[in-house]
C-alpha positions in Angstrom: 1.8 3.5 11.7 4.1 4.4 8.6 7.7 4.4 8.2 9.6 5.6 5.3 13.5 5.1 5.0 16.0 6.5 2.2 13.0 6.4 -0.6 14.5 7.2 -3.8 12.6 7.7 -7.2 13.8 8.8 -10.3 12.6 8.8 -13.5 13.8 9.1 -17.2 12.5 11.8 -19.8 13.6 13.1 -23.3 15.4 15.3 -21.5 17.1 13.1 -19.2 16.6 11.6 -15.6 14.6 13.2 -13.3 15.0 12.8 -9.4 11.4 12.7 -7.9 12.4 11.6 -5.0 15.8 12.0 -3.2 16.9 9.6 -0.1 13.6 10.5 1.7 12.6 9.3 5.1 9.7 10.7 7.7 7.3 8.4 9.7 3.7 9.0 10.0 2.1 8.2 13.5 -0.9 6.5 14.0 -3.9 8.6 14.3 -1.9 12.2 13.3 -3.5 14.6 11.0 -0.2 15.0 8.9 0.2 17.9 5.4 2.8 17.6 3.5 3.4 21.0 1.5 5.5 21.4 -1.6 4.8 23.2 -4.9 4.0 21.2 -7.9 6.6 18.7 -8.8 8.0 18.5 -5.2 7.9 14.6 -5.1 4.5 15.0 -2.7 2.3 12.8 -5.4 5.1 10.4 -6.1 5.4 9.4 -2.2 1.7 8.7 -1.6 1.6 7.3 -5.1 4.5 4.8 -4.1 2.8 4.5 0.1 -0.3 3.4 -1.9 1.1 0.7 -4.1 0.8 2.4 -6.7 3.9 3.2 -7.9 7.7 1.2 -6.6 10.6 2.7 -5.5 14.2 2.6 -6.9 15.8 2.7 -3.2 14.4 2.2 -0.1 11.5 0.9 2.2 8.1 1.7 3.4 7.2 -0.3 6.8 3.2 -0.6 8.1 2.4 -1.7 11.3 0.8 -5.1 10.5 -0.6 -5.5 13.7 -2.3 -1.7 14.0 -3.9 -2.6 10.2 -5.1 -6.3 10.8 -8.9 -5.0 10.4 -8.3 -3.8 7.0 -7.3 -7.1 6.2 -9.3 -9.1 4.0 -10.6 -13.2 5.2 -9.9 -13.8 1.8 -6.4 -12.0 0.5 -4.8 -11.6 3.3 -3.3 -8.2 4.6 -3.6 -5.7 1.8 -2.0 -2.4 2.0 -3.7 -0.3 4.6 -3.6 3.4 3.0 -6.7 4.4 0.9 -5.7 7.6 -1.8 -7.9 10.0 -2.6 -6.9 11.6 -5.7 -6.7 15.2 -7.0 -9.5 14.2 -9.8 -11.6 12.4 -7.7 -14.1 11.4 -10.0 -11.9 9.3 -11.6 -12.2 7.1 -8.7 -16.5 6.7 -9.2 -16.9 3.4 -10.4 -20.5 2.7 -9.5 -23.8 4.9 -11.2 -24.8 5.9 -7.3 -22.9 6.6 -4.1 -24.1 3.4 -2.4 -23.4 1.1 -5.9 -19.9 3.1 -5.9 -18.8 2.3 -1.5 -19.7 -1.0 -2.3 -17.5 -2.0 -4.7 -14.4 -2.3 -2.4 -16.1 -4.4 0.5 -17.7 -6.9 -2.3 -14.1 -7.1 -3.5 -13.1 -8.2 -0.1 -15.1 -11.0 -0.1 -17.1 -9.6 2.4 -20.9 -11.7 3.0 -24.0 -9.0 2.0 -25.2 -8.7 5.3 -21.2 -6.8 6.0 -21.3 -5.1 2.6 -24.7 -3.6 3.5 -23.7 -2.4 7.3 -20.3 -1.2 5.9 -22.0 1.2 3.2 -24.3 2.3 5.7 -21.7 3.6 7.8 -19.6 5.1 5.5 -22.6 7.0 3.9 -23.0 7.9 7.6 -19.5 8.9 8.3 -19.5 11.5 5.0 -22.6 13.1 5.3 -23.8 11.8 1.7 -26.7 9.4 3.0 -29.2 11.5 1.6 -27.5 11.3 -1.8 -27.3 7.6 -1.4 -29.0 7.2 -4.7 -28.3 10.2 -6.5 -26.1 9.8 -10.3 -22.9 10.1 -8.8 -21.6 11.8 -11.6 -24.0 14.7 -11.0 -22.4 15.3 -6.8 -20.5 18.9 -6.4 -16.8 18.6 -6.5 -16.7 18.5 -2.7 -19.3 15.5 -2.4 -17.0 14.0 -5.2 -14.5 13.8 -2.6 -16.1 12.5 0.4 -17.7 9.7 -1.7 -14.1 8.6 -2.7 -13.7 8.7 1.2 -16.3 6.9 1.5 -15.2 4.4 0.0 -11.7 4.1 1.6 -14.1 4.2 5.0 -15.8 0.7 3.8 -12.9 -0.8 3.1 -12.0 -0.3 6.8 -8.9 1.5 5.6 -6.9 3.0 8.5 -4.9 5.3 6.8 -6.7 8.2 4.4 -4.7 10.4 2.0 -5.8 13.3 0.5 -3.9 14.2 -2.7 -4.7 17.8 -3.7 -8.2 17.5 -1.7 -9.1 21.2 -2.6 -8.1 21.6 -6.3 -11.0 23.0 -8.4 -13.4 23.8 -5.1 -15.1 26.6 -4.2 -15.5 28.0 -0.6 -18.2 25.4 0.6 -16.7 22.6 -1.0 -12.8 23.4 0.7 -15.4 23.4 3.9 -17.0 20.1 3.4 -13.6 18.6 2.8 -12.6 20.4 6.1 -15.2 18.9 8.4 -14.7 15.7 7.3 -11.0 15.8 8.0 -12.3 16.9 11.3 -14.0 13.8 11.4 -11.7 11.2 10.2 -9.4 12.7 13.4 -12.4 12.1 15.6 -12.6 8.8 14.3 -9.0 7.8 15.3 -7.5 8.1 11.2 -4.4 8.7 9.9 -5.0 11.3 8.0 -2.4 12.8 5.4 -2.9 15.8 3.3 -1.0 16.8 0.4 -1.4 20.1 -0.8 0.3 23.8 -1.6 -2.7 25.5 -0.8 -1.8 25.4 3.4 -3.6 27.9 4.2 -6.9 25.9 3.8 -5.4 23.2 6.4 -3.3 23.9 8.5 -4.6 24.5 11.9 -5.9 20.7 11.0 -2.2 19.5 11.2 -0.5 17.8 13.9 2.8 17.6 11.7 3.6 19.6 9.0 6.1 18.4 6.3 7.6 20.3 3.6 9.0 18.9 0.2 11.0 20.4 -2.3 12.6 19.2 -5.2 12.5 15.5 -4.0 14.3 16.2 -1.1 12.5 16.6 2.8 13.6 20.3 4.2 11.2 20.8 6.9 9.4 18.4 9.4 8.1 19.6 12.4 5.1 21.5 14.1 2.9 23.7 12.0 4.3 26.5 14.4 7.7 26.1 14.3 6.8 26.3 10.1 5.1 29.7 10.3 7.8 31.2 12.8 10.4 31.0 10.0 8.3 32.4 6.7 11.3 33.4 4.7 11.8 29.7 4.8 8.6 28.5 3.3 9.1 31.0 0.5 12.3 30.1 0.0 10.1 26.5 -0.7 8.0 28.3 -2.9 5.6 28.0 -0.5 3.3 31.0 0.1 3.4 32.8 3.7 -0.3 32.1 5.1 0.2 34.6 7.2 0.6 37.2 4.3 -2.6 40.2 5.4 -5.1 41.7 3.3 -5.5 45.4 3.9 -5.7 46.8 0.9 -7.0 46.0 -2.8 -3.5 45.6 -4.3 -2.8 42.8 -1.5 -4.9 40.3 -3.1 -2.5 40.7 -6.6 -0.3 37.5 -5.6 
């Protein structure tokens, strides 16, 4: 679906430059549930940022499959970039007063005739569990809900690739649950999902791929297993051991 080649980002501070991203290629297969780990200010925001047109690169290239996201494709633009971000602060994306005012922005941005708009916001309220809160001030939905709406969203846009930045920063235990069974979902469906995140633990067994940045370089890409056979490694990334046990009072001092 995605493929990334020698993507290089820097930028410049007060300080000096700063390499976000150093000669970084992976590919990202269509329909794989992929995290990428890092600590903060691995370069993990900065790659989806630049996947989602958001930001450009200094060096590089980013190739879609045109032909696996001609559905996302707009009658009226032409193709448009096929990834859909989610970010950390997800209620920055809410730009309508409900849920149902908010999925339809995208689709009547498309072009889309109401009769489409309609079905696709019916679906996506479907897909995200949030039809009962179809009408509810959006402003007023749990963290959690927050993020499926932005899902949502990305779902009635017909967006094949979903990526999760940070999906469970400030969330308590049900809302890291909602976000999980959704996941679960969007693999059902046939998504490309991709999760960034330093809280693994909460995601992992979701994974088909498992990526690991640090410091703007690419130091680990494999299988989720072959990461947690090797947990000096992960620390080493400044990357907690998931494995670490609980057996006494003292072990939950991190």
């Amino acid at each position: 679906m995605i493929e990334v080649k020698n993507l290089s980002k820097t930028f410049t501070t007060f300080s000096g430059t700063v390499t976000a991203l150093n000669n970084v290629s992976l590919s990202i297969p269509e329909g794989c549930c992929t995290v990428i780990g890092g600590e903060n200010g691995s370069g993990k925001s900065v790659l989806v940022s630049i996947l989602a047109g958001l930001e450009t690169q200094d060096a590089g290239e980013i190739i879609f499959d045109l032909e696996k996201t001609e559905a996302s494709s707009s009658k009226k633009d032409g193709p448009q970039n096929p990834v859909g971000l989610v970010f950390q602060e997800a209620e920055t994306q809410i730009l309508g007063e409900t849920p149902r005012e908010d999925i339809a922005f995208g689709p009547k941005n498309q072009g889309r005739s109401k009769e489409e708009i309609q079905a696709a916001v019916e679906n996506a309220l479907n897909k995200t569990g949030l039809s009962q809160k179809a009408d509810f001030p959006a402003r007023f939905l749990s963290g959690g809900e927050k993020r499926r709406l932005a899902v949502a969203c990305m779902l009635a846009m017909e967006k094949p690739v979903i990526i999760l930045d940070e999906p469970y920063a400030n969330l308590d235990f049900t809302g890291v649950k909602q976000v999980n069974a959704l996941i679960s979902e969007l693999k059902k469906d046939g998504k490309t999902v991709v999760i960034l995140t330093h809280e693994i633990e909460k995601c992992l067994a979701l994974a088909d791929r498992f990526i690991v940045l640090f410091r703007g370089n690419k130091v680990f890409d494999d299988s989720p297993q072959k990461a947690l056979e090797q947990p000096e490694k992960l620390e080493n990334w400044n990357i907690r051991n998931p494995f670490q046990s609980y057996d006494s009072l003292k072990d939950l001092l991190w």
